[in-house]
N, C-alpha and C positions, 0 to 999 in steps of 0.2 A: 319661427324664432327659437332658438337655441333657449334654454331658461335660463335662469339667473345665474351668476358664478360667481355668491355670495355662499359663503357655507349655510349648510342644511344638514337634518340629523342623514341624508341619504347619501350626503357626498362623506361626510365622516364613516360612515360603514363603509362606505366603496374604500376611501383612502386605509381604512383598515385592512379592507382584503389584500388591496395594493403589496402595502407591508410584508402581509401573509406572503404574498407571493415571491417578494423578495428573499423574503428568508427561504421559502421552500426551494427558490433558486441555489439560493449559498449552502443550504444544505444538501443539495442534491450533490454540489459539487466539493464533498468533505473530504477530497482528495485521496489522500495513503489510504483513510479508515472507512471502513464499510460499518454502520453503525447498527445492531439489534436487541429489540427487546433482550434486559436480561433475563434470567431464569428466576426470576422472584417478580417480573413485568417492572420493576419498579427503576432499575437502572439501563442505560445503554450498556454495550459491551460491546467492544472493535476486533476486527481481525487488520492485522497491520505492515508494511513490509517491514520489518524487522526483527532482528533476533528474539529482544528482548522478554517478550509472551514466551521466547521458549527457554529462558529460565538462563540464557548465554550471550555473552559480548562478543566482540575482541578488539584488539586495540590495532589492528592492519590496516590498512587498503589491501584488498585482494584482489588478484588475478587469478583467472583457472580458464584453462583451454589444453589443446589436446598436447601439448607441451611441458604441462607441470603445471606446479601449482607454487603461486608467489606470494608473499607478505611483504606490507613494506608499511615503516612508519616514520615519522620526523623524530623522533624522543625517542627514549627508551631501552632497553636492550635485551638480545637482539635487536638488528632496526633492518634486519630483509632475513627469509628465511627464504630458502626454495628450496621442495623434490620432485623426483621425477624419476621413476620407473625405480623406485628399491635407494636411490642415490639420494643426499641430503648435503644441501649448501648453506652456513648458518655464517651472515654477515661475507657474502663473495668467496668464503673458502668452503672446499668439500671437506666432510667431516665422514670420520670412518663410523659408519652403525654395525651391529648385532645383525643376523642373519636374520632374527626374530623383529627386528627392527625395520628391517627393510622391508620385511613381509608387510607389517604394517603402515609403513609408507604409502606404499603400493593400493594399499585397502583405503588409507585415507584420501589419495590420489583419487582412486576410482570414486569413491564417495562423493566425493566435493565436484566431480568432473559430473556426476549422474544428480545431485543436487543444484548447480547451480540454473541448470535452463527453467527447470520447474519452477525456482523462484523467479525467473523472466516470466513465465505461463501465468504464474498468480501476477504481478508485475501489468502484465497485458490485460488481463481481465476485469483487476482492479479498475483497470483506467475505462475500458471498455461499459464499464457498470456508472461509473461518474458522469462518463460523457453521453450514455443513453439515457441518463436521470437528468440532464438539463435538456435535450432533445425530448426529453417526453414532457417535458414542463412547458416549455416554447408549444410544441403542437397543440398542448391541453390550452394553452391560455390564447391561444392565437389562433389556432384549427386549420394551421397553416403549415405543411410539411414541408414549403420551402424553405419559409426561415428556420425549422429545425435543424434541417441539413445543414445550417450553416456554422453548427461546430466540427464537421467532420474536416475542415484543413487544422484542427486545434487535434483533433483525436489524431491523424496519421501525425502529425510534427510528435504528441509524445509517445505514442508508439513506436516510430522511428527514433526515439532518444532512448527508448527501452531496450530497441535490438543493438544500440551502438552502445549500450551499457551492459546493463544484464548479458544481452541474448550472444555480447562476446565475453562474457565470464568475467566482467571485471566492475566491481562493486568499490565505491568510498562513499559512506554512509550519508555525509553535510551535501558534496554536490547530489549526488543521486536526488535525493531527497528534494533539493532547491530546482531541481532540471525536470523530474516526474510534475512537481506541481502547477510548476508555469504555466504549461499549456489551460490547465483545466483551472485556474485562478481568471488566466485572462479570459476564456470562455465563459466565464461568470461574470466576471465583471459587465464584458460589453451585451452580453445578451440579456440582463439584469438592465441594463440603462437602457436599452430600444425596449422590452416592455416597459418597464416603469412608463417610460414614455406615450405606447402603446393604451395600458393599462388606464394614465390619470385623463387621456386625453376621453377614453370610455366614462369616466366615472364623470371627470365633467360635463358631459352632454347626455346625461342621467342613465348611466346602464350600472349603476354599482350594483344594482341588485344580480344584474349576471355574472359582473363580478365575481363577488362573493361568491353564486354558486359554483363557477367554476373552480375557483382557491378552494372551496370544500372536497369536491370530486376531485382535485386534481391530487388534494394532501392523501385523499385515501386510497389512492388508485396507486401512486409515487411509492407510498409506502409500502401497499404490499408486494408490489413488485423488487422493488429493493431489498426489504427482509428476504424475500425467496433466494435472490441471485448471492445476497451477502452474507447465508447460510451457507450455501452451497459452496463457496468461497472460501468459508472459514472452514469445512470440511476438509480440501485441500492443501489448505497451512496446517490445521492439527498435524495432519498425516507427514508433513514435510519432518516436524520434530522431532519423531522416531526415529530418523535417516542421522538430525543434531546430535540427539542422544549415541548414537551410536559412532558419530564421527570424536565426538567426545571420547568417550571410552579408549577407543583406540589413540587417543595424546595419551589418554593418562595413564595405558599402558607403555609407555616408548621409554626405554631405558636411557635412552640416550641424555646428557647434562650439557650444558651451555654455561660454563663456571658455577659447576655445582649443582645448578639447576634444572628443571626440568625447563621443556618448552612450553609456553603457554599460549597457544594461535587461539583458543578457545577459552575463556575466562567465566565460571559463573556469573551472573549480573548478583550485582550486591540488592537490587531494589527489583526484581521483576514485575513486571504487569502482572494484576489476576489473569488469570485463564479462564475461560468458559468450561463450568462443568460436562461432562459427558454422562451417560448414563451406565456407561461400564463401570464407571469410576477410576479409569487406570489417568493418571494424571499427567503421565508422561504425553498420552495421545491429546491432553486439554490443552494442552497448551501452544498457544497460537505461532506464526511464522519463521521462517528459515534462519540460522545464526549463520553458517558457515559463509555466507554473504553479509553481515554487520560487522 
Protein backbone atom coordinates (compact mmCIF):
# COMPACT_ATOMS: atom_id res chain seq x y z
CA UNK A 1 0.00 0.00 0.00
CA UNK A 2 1.38 3.36 -1.07
CA UNK A 3 1.13 5.65 2.44
CA UNK A 4 -1.03 8.15 3.11
CA UNK A 5 -1.13 11.40 0.88
CA UNK A 6 -2.00 13.53 3.67
CA UNK A 7 0.73 15.89 4.47
CA UNK A 8 3.55 14.83 6.92
CA UNK A 9 6.67 16.72 8.18
CA UNK A 10 8.57 14.21 5.43
CA UNK A 11 6.39 15.19 2.29
CA UNK A 12 6.95 19.01 3.34
CA UNK A 13 10.99 18.46 3.25
CA UNK A 14 10.62 16.52 0.12
CA UNK A 15 8.38 19.42 -1.37
CA UNK A 16 11.05 21.62 -0.19
CA UNK A 17 13.81 20.00 -2.03
CA UNK A 18 11.48 19.96 -4.81
CA UNK A 19 11.53 23.75 -4.86
CA UNK A 20 15.37 23.67 -4.40
CA UNK A 21 15.48 21.98 -7.53
CA UNK A 22 13.43 24.20 -9.41
CA UNK A 23 15.23 26.96 -8.62
CA UNK A 24 18.63 25.27 -9.17
CA UNK A 25 17.08 24.53 -12.49
CA UNK A 26 16.20 28.26 -13.37
CA UNK A 27 19.38 29.24 -12.19
CA UNK A 28 21.45 26.88 -14.05
CA UNK A 29 19.79 28.37 -16.97
CA UNK A 30 20.71 32.49 -16.07
CA UNK A 31 21.13 32.86 -19.67
CA UNK A 32 23.58 35.95 -21.08
CA UNK A 33 25.30 35.81 -17.21
CA UNK A 34 27.53 33.33 -15.93
CA UNK A 35 27.10 34.28 -12.16
CA UNK A 36 30.46 34.10 -9.44
CA UNK A 37 31.40 34.43 -6.09
CA UNK A 38 32.48 38.11 -5.66
CA UNK A 39 35.77 38.98 -4.40
CA UNK A 40 34.53 39.88 -0.91
CA UNK A 41 32.23 36.17 -1.21
CA UNK A 42 29.53 38.27 -0.39
CA UNK A 43 28.10 39.32 -3.84
CA UNK A 44 27.59 37.63 -7.34
CA UNK A 45 29.49 39.30 -10.05
CA UNK A 46 28.43 38.36 -14.03
CA UNK A 47 30.42 38.26 -16.96
CA UNK A 48 27.87 39.29 -19.74
CA UNK A 49 27.42 39.67 -23.61
CA UNK A 50 27.63 43.12 -23.67
CA UNK A 51 29.61 46.32 -23.99
CA UNK A 52 28.65 47.70 -21.22
CA UNK A 53 31.20 46.00 -18.04
CA UNK A 54 33.51 47.51 -20.74
CA UNK A 55 32.85 50.88 -19.76
CA UNK A 56 31.19 51.57 -23.72
CA UNK A 57 27.88 51.64 -25.85
CA UNK A 58 26.91 52.61 -29.05
CA UNK A 59 23.82 53.58 -30.54
CA UNK A 60 24.23 51.21 -34.24
CA UNK A 61 23.17 48.05 -35.23
CA UNK A 62 26.41 46.71 -36.52
CA UNK A 63 27.61 44.73 -39.34
CA UNK A 64 31.20 43.59 -39.90
CA UNK A 65 32.37 41.11 -42.40
CA UNK A 66 35.18 40.97 -44.81
CA UNK A 67 33.47 43.81 -46.76
CA UNK A 68 33.62 46.80 -44.20
CA UNK A 69 32.17 47.68 -41.49
CA UNK A 70 28.44 49.24 -41.18
CA UNK A 71 26.28 51.17 -38.61
CA UNK A 72 22.90 51.89 -38.94
CA UNK A 73 20.37 53.40 -36.66
CA UNK A 74 16.57 54.76 -36.81
CA UNK A 75 17.19 58.23 -34.88
CA UNK A 76 19.77 60.12 -34.83
CA UNK A 77 22.68 61.55 -36.71
CA UNK A 78 24.55 60.07 -38.60
CA UNK A 79 21.98 57.26 -39.24
CA UNK A 80 24.57 54.78 -41.42
CA UNK A 81 28.16 55.16 -41.30
CA UNK A 82 30.23 52.74 -43.50
CA UNK A 83 34.27 51.96 -44.30
CA UNK A 84 36.13 49.89 -45.83
CA UNK A 85 39.73 49.59 -46.71
CA UNK A 86 41.02 53.47 -45.93
CA UNK A 87 37.46 54.84 -47.80
CA UNK A 88 34.51 56.41 -45.35
CA UNK A 89 30.72 56.77 -46.34
CA UNK A 90 28.73 58.91 -43.70
CA UNK A 91 24.76 58.70 -44.39
CA UNK A 92 25.29 56.91 -48.49
CA UNK A 93 27.78 59.67 -49.52
CA UNK A 94 31.74 59.14 -49.57
CA UNK A 95 33.45 61.54 -47.57
CA UNK A 96 37.05 62.80 -48.36
CA UNK A 97 39.49 61.70 -45.07
CA UNK A 98 43.23 62.72 -44.15
CA UNK A 99 45.63 60.22 -45.16
CA UNK A 100 46.07 59.77 -41.37
CA UNK A 101 42.50 58.96 -41.30
CA UNK A 102 42.26 56.49 -43.58
CA UNK A 103 45.28 54.77 -41.98
CA UNK A 104 42.98 54.54 -39.24
CA UNK A 105 40.06 53.39 -40.74
CA UNK A 106 41.81 50.68 -41.91
CA UNK A 107 43.09 49.73 -38.18
CA UNK A 108 39.46 50.22 -36.86
CA UNK A 109 38.28 48.03 -39.84
CA UNK A 110 40.72 45.33 -38.95
CA UNK A 111 39.86 45.65 -35.15
CA UNK A 112 36.32 45.20 -35.37
CA UNK A 113 36.77 42.45 -38.14
CA UNK A 114 39.47 40.40 -35.67
CA UNK A 115 36.87 41.28 -32.54
CA UNK A 116 33.75 40.44 -33.57
CA UNK A 117 34.04 36.27 -33.92
CA UNK A 118 35.60 36.30 -30.50
CA UNK A 119 32.57 37.79 -29.15
CA UNK A 120 30.54 34.81 -31.21
CA UNK A 121 33.29 32.25 -29.37
CA UNK A 122 32.25 33.80 -25.90
CA UNK A 123 28.56 34.00 -27.41
CA UNK A 124 28.85 30.00 -27.95
CA UNK A 125 30.33 29.08 -24.74
CA UNK A 126 28.13 31.20 -22.85
CA UNK A 127 25.36 29.00 -24.07
CA UNK A 128 27.33 25.83 -24.08
CA UNK A 129 27.80 26.48 -20.03
CA UNK A 130 23.86 27.02 -19.54
CA UNK A 131 22.86 24.40 -21.42
CA UNK A 132 25.36 21.65 -19.69
CA UNK A 133 24.21 23.27 -16.28
CA UNK A 134 20.57 22.06 -16.98
CA UNK A 135 21.77 18.68 -18.44
CA UNK A 136 23.77 18.09 -15.40
CA UNK A 137 20.80 19.00 -13.16
CA UNK A 138 18.43 16.53 -15.12
CA UNK A 139 21.08 13.50 -14.85
CA UNK A 140 21.87 14.40 -11.03
CA UNK A 141 18.09 14.41 -10.16
CA UNK A 142 17.08 11.64 -12.67
CA UNK A 143 20.44 9.47 -13.06
CA UNK A 144 19.20 9.27 -16.41
CA UNK A 145 21.31 10.62 -19.41
CA UNK A 146 18.75 10.16 -21.66
CA UNK A 147 16.55 12.79 -20.58
CA UNK A 148 19.55 14.96 -20.16
CA UNK A 149 20.18 14.85 -23.71
CA UNK A 150 17.14 15.98 -24.26
CA UNK A 151 18.18 19.78 -24.24
CA UNK A 152 20.61 19.33 -26.95
CA UNK A 153 17.97 20.18 -30.03
CA UNK A 154 17.46 23.64 -27.62
CA UNK A 155 21.57 23.94 -27.57
CA UNK A 156 22.13 23.46 -31.64
CA UNK A 157 18.76 25.83 -32.39
CA UNK A 158 20.80 28.70 -30.21
CA UNK A 159 24.00 27.95 -31.53
CA UNK A 160 22.78 28.02 -34.79
CA UNK A 161 21.14 31.56 -33.98
CA UNK A 162 24.72 32.53 -32.71
CA UNK A 163 26.44 31.71 -36.07
CA UNK A 164 23.50 33.32 -38.09
CA UNK A 165 24.20 36.34 -35.76
CA UNK A 166 27.33 36.84 -34.18
CA UNK A 167 29.36 34.26 -36.31
CA UNK A 168 28.24 36.46 -39.52
CA UNK A 169 29.27 39.88 -37.84
CA UNK A 170 26.20 41.28 -37.33
CA UNK A 171 25.09 42.33 -33.86
CA UNK A 172 21.44 44.50 -32.67
CA UNK A 173 21.73 44.38 -29.14
CA UNK A 174 17.23 43.87 -28.15
CA UNK A 175 16.92 40.97 -30.80
CA UNK A 176 20.28 39.35 -30.20
CA UNK A 177 19.49 39.34 -26.75
CA UNK A 178 15.51 38.08 -27.08
CA UNK A 179 16.87 35.21 -29.87
CA UNK A 180 20.17 33.98 -27.46
CA UNK A 181 17.74 33.49 -24.64
CA UNK A 182 14.75 31.59 -26.06
CA UNK A 183 16.17 28.59 -26.57
CA UNK A 184 17.66 28.08 -23.09
CA UNK A 185 14.18 29.77 -21.33
CA UNK A 186 12.31 27.21 -23.00
CA UNK A 187 14.79 24.41 -21.90
CA UNK A 188 13.96 25.41 -18.50
CA UNK A 189 10.88 25.75 -18.44
CA UNK A 190 9.83 22.22 -19.94
CA UNK A 191 12.53 20.25 -18.28
CA UNK A 192 11.71 22.21 -14.90
CA UNK A 193 7.89 20.73 -15.35
CA UNK A 194 8.70 16.79 -16.35
CA UNK A 195 10.93 16.90 -13.08
CA UNK A 196 8.74 18.74 -10.95
CA UNK A 197 6.70 16.19 -12.09
CA UNK A 198 9.24 13.51 -11.68
CA UNK A 199 10.36 14.86 -8.36
CA UNK A 200 6.52 15.24 -6.50
CA UNK A 201 5.44 11.92 -7.79
CA UNK A 202 9.00 10.52 -5.58
CA UNK A 203 8.24 12.57 -2.73
CA UNK A 204 4.65 11.32 -2.54
CA UNK A 205 5.40 7.64 -2.28
CA UNK A 206 7.88 8.67 0.54
CA UNK A 207 11.56 9.22 -1.09
CA UNK A 208 11.87 12.87 -0.05
CA UNK A 209 14.60 12.12 1.93
CA UNK A 210 16.47 11.12 -1.29
CA UNK A 211 15.31 13.98 -2.51
CA UNK A 212 16.69 16.31 -0.64
CA UNK A 213 20.03 14.43 -0.70
CA UNK A 214 20.16 14.64 -4.17
CA UNK A 215 19.19 18.75 -4.32
CA UNK A 216 22.04 18.98 -1.83
CA UNK A 217 24.80 17.10 -3.97
CA UNK A 218 23.49 18.36 -6.85
CA UNK A 219 23.60 22.39 -5.69
CA UNK A 220 27.33 21.74 -4.72
CA UNK A 221 28.51 19.75 -7.41
CA UNK A 222 26.39 22.58 -10.16
CA UNK A 223 28.14 25.11 -8.46
CA UNK A 224 31.50 24.35 -8.57
CA UNK A 225 31.55 23.26 -11.79
CA UNK A 226 29.86 26.59 -12.98
CA UNK A 227 32.21 28.92 -11.13
CA UNK A 228 35.18 26.95 -12.78
CA UNK A 229 33.84 27.34 -16.48
CA UNK A 230 32.32 31.04 -15.70
CA UNK A 231 35.81 32.10 -14.60
CA UNK A 232 37.35 30.95 -17.10
CA UNK A 233 34.81 32.82 -19.32
CA UNK A 234 35.16 35.88 -17.77
CA UNK A 235 38.96 35.68 -18.38
CA UNK A 236 38.09 35.75 -22.05
CA UNK A 237 35.71 39.01 -22.04
CA UNK A 238 38.25 40.89 -19.72
CA UNK A 239 40.92 40.26 -22.38
CA UNK A 240 38.26 41.16 -25.35
CA UNK A 241 38.19 44.93 -23.71
CA UNK A 242 41.67 45.75 -24.32
CA UNK A 243 41.00 45.22 -28.16
CA UNK A 244 37.53 48.04 -26.97
CA UNK A 245 39.91 50.18 -25.50
CA UNK A 246 41.84 50.38 -28.35
CA UNK A 247 39.25 50.42 -31.09
CA UNK A 248 38.14 53.44 -28.99
CA UNK A 249 41.20 55.28 -29.19
CA UNK A 250 41.48 55.27 -32.64
CA UNK A 251 37.52 57.16 -33.19
CA UNK A 252 38.86 59.50 -31.01
CA UNK A 253 41.76 60.10 -32.85
CA UNK A 254 39.81 60.50 -36.58
CA UNK A 255 39.95 63.99 -37.61
CA UNK A 256 37.42 63.70 -39.63
CA UNK A 257 33.60 66.03 -38.55
CA UNK A 258 30.25 65.11 -39.47
CA UNK A 259 28.69 69.03 -39.19
CA UNK A 260 31.34 69.86 -36.92
CA UNK A 261 31.38 66.84 -35.13
CA UNK A 262 33.29 64.17 -34.52
CA UNK A 263 32.01 60.55 -35.20
CA UNK A 264 30.66 58.69 -32.37
CA UNK A 265 30.19 54.66 -33.25
CA UNK A 266 31.61 54.13 -29.69
CA UNK A 267 30.11 56.18 -26.77
CA UNK A 268 31.22 55.80 -23.11
CA UNK A 269 28.38 54.25 -21.10
CA UNK A 270 27.15 56.98 -18.69
CA UNK A 271 26.30 54.04 -15.97
CA UNK A 272 28.69 51.11 -16.51
CA UNK A 273 28.53 47.85 -14.67
CA UNK A 274 31.22 47.30 -11.84
CA UNK A 275 33.89 45.09 -13.10
CA UNK A 276 35.64 42.39 -11.46
CA UNK A 277 38.77 43.30 -9.88
CA UNK A 278 42.05 41.73 -11.02
CA UNK A 279 45.00 41.33 -9.12
CA UNK A 280 47.21 43.34 -11.43
CA UNK A 281 45.01 46.19 -10.80
CA UNK A 282 45.03 47.43 -14.41
CA UNK A 283 41.34 48.21 -14.83
CA UNK A 284 41.23 48.48 -18.14
CA UNK A 285 41.82 44.45 -18.36
CA UNK A 286 38.69 44.13 -15.33
CA UNK A 287 36.43 45.07 -17.07
CA UNK A 288 34.10 42.65 -18.56
CA UNK A 289 32.62 41.88 -22.39
CA UNK A 290 33.13 43.15 -26.07
CA UNK A 291 31.47 46.91 -27.16
CA UNK A 292 32.23 46.94 -30.59
CA UNK A 293 29.30 44.53 -30.98
CA UNK A 294 26.49 46.56 -28.50
Amino acid sequence: MPPCWGATPERATGMRAVLMILMALCAACASVAMAADGDDGSSPRRVQLSSRQCGFGTPYDVLVDSGGVWLRRGEGAPREIFFHGGELSVDRQVRPVSDADAQRLRQLEHGAQQLVPQVAGIAREAADIAFDAVAGVIEALTGSRRKARQVEGWRRQTQDYVDATLGRGRWEQEPFDEGFEAGIEAAAEQMAGSIARSMLWTVFTGGSARIEARAERMERDLEARMEARGRALEGQAQALCVQVHSLYALQQALEYRHDGRPLRMLEVDDDPQPAPREDSGDNERSRAVAAASD
